[in-house]
N, C-alpha and C positions, 0 to 999 in steps of 0.2 A: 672341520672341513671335509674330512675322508666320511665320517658317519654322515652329515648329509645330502649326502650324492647315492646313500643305499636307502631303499625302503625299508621306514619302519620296522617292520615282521622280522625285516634281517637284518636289521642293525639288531635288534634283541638278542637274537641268536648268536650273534657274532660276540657280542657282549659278553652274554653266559659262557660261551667257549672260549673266549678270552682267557678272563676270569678265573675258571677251574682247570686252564694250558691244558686245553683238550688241542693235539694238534687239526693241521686241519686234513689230514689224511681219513680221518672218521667223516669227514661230511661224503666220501665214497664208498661207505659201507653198504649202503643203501640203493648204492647204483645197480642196473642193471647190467650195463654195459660196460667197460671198463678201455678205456684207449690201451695201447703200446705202454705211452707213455706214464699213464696211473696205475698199471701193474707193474713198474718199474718204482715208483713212488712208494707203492703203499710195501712193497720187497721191505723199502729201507725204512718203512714206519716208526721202527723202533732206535731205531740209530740216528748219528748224526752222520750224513753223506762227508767221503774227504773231498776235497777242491777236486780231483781228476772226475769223482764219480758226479757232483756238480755240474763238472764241465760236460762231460758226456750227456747225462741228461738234457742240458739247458739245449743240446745242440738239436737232443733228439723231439725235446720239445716245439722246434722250429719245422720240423718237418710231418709233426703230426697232421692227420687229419683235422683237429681242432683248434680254429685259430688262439693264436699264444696273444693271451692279455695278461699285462704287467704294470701293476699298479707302480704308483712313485712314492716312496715315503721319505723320511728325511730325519730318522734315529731311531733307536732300539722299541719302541714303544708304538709306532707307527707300521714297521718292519713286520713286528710281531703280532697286531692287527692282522694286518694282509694275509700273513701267514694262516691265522686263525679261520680266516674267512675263505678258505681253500682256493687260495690263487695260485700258480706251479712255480711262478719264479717271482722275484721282485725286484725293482729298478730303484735308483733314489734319483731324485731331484736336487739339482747340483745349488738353484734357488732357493729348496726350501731348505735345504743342510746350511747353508747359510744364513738364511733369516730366523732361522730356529738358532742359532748361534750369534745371533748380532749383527750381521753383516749384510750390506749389498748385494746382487748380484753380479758376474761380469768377472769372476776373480777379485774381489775384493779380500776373501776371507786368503789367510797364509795356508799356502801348500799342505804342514804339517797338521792346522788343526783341519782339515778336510781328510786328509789322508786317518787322523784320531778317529773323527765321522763316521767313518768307512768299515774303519776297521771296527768300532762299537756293533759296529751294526753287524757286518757278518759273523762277529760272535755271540749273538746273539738269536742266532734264525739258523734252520736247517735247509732252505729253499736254495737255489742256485741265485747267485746277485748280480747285476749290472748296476754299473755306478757311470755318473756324469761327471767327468772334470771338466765340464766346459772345453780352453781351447788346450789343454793339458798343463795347465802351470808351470809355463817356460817359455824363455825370449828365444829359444833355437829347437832343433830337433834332438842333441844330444840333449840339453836337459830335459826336453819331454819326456824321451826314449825312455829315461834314468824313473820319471817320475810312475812311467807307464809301470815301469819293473814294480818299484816300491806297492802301487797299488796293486798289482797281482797278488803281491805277496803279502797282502791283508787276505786273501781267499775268495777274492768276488773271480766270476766267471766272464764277466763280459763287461766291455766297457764303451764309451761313445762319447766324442770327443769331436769338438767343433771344426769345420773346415773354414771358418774366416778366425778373425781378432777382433776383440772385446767389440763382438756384434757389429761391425764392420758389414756393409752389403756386399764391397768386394773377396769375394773369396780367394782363400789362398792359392797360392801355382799349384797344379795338379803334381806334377812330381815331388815339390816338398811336400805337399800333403799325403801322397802317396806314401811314402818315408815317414814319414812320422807312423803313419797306421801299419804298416808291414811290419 
């Protein structure tokens, strides 16, 4: 699905640098010009960023000059594509981390194996992560709260979380929902 939506020429490339875990900070060797943000990148070329230095970037990537696009993947293999393909951060898809595991979407899949998902995934990628838990996997706000922690502490950066229930058009009261995301 993800290679047919790139042209040919770069699906190739993408492919070879796959392949031979070229990361994709090499595809801005070439640049001339270089943002805020890619001379911050290619700094930690060599390393794996810790979650704080993540977080930093992923914020300062929002304020760049250059709009922030963030592909969706939905496990280690997917993840590491996007990576390859010099994208800055990456998002997963809370659907396809699902259907790639068996499930429905809507919260169908259990808390834990999503949270497993998640956590595959940011050990496996140097990029900063945003993850989708849907409406947070939780009948209240203190279980959310609870769930929200847990997923932080897989090491993803950012996260986005539904303001109605199981796709519901009515959306939630703004103060619980405010609470929940505070």
């Amino acid at each position: 699905l993800l290679l047919r939506s790139i042209p040919a020429g770069i699906t190739i490339n993408i492919i070879k640098c796959y392949f031979r875990r070229v990361n994709w900070f090499q595809f801005y060797k070439n640049s001339k010009k270089r943002s805020e943000t890619d001379n911050i990148c290619h700094k930690y070329n060599m390393g794996k960023l810790t979650q704080k230095e993540k977080a930093e970037l992923f914020l300062k990537l929002h304020h760049d000059k250059e709009i922030l696009v963030i592909l969706n993947s939905w496990d280690p293999g997917s993840s590491r594509l996007i990576e390859a393909s010099g994208f800055k951060a990456i998002g997963t898809t809370s659907m396809g981390v699902s259907a790639s595991l068996g499930y429905p979407d809507c919260e169908q899949i259990q808390f834990s194996e999503m949270l497993q998902a998640i956590k595959r995934i940011a050990d496996k990628i140097t990029l900063p992560l945003t993850v989708d838990i849907e409406g947070g996997f939780g009948n209240n706000t203190k279980d959310i709260v609870n769930n929200i922690r847990q997923v932080i502490n897989t090491g993803v950066v950012g996260i986005n979380i539904e303001d109605s229930i199981n796709r519901d058009p009515e959306l939630l009261d703004i103060s619980e929902f405010s609470e929940r995301i505070s």
